[in-house]
Biopython code that builds the backbone (N, CA, C, O; Angstrom):
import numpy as np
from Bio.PDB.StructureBuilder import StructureBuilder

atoms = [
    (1, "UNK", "N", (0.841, -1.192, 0.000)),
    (1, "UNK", "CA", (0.000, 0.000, 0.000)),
    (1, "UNK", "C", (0.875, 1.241, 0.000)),
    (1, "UNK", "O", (1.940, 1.165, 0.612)),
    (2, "UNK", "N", (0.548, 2.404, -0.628)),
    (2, "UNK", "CA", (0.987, 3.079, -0.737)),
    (2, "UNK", "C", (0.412, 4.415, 0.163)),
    (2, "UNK", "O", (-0.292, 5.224, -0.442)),
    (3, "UNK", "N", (0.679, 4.622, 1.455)),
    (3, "UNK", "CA", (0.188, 5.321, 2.325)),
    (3, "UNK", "C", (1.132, 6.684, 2.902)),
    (3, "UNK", "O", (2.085, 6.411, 3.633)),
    (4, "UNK", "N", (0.940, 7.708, 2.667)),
    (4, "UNK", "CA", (2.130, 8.935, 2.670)),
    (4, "UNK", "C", (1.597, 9.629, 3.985)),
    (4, "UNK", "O", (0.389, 9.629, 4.222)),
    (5, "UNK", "N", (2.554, 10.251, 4.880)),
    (5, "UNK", "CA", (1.872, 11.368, 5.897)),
    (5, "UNK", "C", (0.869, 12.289, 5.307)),
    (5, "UNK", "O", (1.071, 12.892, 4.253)),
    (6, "UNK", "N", (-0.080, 12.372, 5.924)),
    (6, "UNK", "CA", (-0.849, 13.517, 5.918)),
    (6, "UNK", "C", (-2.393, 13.188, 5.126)),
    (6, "UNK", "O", (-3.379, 13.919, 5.028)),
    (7, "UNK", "N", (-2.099, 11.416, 4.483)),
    (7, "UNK", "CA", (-3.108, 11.117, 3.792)),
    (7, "UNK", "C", (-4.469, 11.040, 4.697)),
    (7, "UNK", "O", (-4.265, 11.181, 5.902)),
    (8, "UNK", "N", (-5.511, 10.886, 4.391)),
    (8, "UNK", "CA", (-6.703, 10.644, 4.958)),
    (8, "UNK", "C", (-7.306, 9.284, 4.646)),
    (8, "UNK", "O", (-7.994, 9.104, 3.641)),
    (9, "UNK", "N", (-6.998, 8.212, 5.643)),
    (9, "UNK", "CA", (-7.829, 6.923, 5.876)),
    (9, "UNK", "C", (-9.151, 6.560, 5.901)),
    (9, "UNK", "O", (-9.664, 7.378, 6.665)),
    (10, "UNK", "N", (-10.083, 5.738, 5.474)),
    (10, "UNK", "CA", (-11.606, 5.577, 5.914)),
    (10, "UNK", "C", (-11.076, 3.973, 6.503)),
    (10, "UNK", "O", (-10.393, 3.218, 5.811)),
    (11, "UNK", "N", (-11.517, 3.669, 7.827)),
    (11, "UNK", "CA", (-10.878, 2.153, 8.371)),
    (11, "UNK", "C", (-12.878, 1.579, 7.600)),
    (11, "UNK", "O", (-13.791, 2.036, 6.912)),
    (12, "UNK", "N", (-12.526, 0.440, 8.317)),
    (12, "UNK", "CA", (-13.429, -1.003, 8.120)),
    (12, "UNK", "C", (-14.410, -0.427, 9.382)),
    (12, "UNK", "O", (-15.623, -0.242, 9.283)),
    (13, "UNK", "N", (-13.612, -0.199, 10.551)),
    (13, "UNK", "CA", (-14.146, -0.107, 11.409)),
    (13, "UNK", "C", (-14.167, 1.185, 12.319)),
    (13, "UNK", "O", (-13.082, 1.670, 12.641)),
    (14, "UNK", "N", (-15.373, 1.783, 12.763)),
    (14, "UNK", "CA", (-15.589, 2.955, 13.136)),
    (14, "UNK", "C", (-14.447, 3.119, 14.718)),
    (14, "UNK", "O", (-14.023, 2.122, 15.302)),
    (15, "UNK", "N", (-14.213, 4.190, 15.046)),
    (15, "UNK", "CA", (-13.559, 4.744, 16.143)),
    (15, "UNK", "C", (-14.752, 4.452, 17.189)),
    (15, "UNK", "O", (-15.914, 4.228, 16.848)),
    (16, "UNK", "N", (-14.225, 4.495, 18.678)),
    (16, "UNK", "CA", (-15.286, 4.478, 19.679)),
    (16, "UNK", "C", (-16.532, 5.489, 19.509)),
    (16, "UNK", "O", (-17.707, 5.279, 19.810)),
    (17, "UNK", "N", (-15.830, 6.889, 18.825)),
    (17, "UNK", "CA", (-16.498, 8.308, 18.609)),
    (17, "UNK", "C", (-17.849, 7.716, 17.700)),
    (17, "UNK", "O", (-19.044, 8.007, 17.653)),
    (18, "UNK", "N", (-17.174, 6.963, 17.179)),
    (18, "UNK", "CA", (-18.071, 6.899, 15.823)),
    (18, "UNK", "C", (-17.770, 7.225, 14.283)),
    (18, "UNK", "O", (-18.350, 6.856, 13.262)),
    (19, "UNK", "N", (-16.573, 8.109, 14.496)),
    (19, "UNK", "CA", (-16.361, 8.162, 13.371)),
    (19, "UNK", "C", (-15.093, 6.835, 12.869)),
    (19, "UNK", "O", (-14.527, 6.181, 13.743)),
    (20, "UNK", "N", (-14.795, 6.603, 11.314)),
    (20, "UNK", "CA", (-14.176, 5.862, 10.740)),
    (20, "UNK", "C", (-12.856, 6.682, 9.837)),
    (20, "UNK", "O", (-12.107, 6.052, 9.090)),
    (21, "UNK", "N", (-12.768, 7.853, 10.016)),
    (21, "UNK", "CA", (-11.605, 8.767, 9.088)),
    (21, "UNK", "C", (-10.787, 9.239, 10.195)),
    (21, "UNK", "O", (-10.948, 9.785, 11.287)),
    (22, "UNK", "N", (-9.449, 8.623, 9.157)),
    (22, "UNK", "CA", (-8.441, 9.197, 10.416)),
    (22, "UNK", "C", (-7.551, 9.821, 9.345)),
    (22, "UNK", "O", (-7.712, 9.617, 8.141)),
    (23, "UNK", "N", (-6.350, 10.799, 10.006)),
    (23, "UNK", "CA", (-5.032, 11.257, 9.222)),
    (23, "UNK", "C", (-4.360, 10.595, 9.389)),
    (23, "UNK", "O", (-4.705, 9.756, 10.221)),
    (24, "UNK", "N", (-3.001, 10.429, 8.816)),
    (24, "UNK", "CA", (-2.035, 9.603, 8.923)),
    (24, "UNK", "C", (-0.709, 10.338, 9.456)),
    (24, "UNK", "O", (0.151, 10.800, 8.705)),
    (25, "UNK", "N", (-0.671, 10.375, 10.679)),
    (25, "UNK", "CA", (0.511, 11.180, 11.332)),
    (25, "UNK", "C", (2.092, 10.863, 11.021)),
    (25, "UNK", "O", (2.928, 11.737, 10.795)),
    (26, "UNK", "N", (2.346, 9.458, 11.051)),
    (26, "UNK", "CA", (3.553, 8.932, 10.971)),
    (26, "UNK", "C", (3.489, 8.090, 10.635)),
    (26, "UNK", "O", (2.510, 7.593, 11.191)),
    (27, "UNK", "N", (4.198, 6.930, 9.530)),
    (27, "UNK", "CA", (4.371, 5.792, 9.144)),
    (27, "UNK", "C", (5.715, 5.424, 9.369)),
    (27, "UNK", "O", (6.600, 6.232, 9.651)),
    (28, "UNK", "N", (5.881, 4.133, 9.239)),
    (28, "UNK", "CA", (7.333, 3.135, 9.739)),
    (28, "UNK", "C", (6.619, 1.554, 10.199)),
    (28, "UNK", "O", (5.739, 1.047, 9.505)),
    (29, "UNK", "N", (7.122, 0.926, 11.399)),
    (29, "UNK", "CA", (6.577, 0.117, 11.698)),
    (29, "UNK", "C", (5.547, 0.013, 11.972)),
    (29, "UNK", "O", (4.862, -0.968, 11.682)),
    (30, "UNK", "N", (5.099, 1.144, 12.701)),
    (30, "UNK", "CA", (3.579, 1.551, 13.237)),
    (30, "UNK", "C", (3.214, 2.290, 12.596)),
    (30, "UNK", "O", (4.026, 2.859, 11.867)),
    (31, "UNK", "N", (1.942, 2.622, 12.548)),
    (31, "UNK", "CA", (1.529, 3.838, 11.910)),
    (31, "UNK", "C", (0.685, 4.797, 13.515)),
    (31, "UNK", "O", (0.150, 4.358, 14.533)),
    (32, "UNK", "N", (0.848, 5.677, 13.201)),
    (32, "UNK", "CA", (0.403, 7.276, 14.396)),
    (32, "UNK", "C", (-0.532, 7.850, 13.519)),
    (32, "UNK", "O", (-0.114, 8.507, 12.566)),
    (33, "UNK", "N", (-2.015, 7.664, 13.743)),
    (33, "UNK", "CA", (-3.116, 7.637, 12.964)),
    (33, "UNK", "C", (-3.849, 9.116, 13.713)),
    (33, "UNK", "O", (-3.141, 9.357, 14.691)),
    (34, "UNK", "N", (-4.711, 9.919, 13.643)),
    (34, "UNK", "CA", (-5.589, 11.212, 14.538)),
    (34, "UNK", "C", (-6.685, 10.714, 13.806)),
    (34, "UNK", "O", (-6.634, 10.366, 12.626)),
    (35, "UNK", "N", (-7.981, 10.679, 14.760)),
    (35, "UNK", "CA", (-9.490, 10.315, 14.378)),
    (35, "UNK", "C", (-9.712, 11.445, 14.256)),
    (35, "UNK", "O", (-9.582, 12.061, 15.314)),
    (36, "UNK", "N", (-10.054, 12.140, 13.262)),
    (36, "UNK", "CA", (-10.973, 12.834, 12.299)),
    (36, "UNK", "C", (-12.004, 13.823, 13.426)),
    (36, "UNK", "O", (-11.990, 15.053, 13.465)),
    (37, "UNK", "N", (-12.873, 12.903, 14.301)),
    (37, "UNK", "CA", (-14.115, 12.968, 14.552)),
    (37, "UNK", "C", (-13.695, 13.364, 16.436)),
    (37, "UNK", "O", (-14.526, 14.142, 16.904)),
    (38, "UNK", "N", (-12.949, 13.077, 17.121)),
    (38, "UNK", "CA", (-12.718, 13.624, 17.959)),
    (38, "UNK", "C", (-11.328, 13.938, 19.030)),
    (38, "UNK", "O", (-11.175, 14.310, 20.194)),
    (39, "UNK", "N", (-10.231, 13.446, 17.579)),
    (39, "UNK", "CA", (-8.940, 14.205, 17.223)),
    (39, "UNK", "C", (-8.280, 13.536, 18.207)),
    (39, "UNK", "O", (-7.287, 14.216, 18.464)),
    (40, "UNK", "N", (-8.312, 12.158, 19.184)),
    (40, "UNK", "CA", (-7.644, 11.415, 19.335)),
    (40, "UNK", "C", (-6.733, 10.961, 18.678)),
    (40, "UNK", "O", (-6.899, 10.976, 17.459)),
    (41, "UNK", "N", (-5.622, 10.472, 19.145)),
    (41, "UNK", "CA", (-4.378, 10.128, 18.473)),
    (41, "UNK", "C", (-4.170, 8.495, 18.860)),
    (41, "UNK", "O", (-4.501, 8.207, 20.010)),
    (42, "UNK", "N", (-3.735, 7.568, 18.146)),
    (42, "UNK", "CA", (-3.323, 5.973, 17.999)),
    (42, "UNK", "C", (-2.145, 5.512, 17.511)),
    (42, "UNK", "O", (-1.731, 5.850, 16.402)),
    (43, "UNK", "N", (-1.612, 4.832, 18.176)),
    (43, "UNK", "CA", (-0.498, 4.500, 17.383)),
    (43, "UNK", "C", (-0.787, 2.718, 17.353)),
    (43, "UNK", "O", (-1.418, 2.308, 18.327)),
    (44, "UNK", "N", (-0.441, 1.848, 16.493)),
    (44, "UNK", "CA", (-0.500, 0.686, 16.188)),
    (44, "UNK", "C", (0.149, 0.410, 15.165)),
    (44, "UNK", "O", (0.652, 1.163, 14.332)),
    (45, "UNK", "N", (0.131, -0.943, 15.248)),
    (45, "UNK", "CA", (1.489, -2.008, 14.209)),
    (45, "UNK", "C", (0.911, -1.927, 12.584)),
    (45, "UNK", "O", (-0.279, -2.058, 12.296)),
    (46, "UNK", "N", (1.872, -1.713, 11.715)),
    (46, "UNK", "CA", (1.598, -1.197, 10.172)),
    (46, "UNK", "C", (0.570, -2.367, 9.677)),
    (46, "UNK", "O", (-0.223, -2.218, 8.747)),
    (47, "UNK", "N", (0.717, -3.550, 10.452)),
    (47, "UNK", "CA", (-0.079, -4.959, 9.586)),
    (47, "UNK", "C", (-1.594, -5.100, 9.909)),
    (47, "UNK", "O", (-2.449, -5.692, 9.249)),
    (48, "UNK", "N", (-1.738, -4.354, 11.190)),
    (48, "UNK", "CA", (-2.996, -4.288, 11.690)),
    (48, "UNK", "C", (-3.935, -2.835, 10.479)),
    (48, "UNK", "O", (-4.913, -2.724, 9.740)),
    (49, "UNK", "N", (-2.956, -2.156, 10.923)),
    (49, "UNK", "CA", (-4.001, -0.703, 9.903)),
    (49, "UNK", "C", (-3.844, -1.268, 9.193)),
    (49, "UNK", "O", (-5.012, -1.589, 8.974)),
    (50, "UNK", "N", (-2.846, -2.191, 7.927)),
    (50, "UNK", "CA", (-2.959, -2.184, 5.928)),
    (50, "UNK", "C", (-4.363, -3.176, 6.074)),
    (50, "UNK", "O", (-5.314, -2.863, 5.358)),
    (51, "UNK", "N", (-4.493, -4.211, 6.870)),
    (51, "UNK", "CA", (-5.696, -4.962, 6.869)),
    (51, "UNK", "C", (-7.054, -4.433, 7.438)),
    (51, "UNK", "O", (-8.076, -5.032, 7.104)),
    (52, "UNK", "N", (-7.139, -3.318, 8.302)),
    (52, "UNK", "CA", (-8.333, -2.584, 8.352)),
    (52, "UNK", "C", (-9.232, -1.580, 7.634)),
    (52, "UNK", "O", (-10.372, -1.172, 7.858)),
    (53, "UNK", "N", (-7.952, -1.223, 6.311)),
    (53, "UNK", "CA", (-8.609, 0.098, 5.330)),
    (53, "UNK", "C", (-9.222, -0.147, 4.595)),
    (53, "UNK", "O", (-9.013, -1.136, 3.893)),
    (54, "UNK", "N", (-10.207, 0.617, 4.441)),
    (54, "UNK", "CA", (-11.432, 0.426, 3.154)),
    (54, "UNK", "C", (-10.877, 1.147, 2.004)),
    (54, "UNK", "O", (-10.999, 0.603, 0.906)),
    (55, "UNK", "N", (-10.159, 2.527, 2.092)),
    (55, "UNK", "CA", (-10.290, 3.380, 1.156)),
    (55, "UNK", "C", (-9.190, 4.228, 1.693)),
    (55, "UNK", "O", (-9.174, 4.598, 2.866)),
    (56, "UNK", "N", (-8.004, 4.619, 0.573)),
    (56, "UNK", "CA", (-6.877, 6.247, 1.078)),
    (56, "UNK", "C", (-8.057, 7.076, 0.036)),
    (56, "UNK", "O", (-8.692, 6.742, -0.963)),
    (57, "UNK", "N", (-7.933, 8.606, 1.054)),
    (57, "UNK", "CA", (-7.872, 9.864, 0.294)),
    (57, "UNK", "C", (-6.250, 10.474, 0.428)),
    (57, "UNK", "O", (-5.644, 10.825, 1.440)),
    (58, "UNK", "N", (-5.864, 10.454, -0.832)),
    (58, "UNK", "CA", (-4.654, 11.362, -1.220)),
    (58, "UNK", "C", (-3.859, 12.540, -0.599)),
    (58, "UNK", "O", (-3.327, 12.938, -1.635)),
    (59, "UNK", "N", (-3.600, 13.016, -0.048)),
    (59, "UNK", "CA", (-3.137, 14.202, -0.049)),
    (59, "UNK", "C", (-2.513, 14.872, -1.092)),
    (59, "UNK", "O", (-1.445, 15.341, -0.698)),
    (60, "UNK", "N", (-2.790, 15.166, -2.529)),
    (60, "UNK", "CA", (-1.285, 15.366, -3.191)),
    (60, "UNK", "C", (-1.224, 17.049, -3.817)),
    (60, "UNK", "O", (-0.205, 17.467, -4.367)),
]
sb = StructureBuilder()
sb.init_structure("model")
sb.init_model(0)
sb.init_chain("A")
sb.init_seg("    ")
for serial, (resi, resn, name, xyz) in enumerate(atoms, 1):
    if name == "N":
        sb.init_residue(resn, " ", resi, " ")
    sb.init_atom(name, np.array(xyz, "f"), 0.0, 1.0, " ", f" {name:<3s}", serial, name[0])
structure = sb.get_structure()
């Protein structure tokens, strides 16, 4: 996958908030994701997010 800082994620699965769009803060092993919807911040392992995304929006 081709996933760059700053892109905008839609996951599989909604945030506690409710919402499902996050930014993409940092990539490497983990990715450092911000929910959209009430600007919480996540960090988790790159294999878990590439298997949860429905859809990138671009940044370009």
């Amino acid at each position: 996958m081709d996933i760059k800082v700053g892109d905008k994620i839609i996951m599989k699965k909604p945030h506690p908030c409710g919402d499902n769009r996050f930014t993409v803060l940092r990539i490497g092993m983990d990715f450092k994701l911000r929910c959209m919807g009430c600007s919480h911040e996540i960090m988790a392992p790159r294999s878990k997010i590439e298997k949860r995304i429905k859809s990138i929006i671009s940044e370009e």
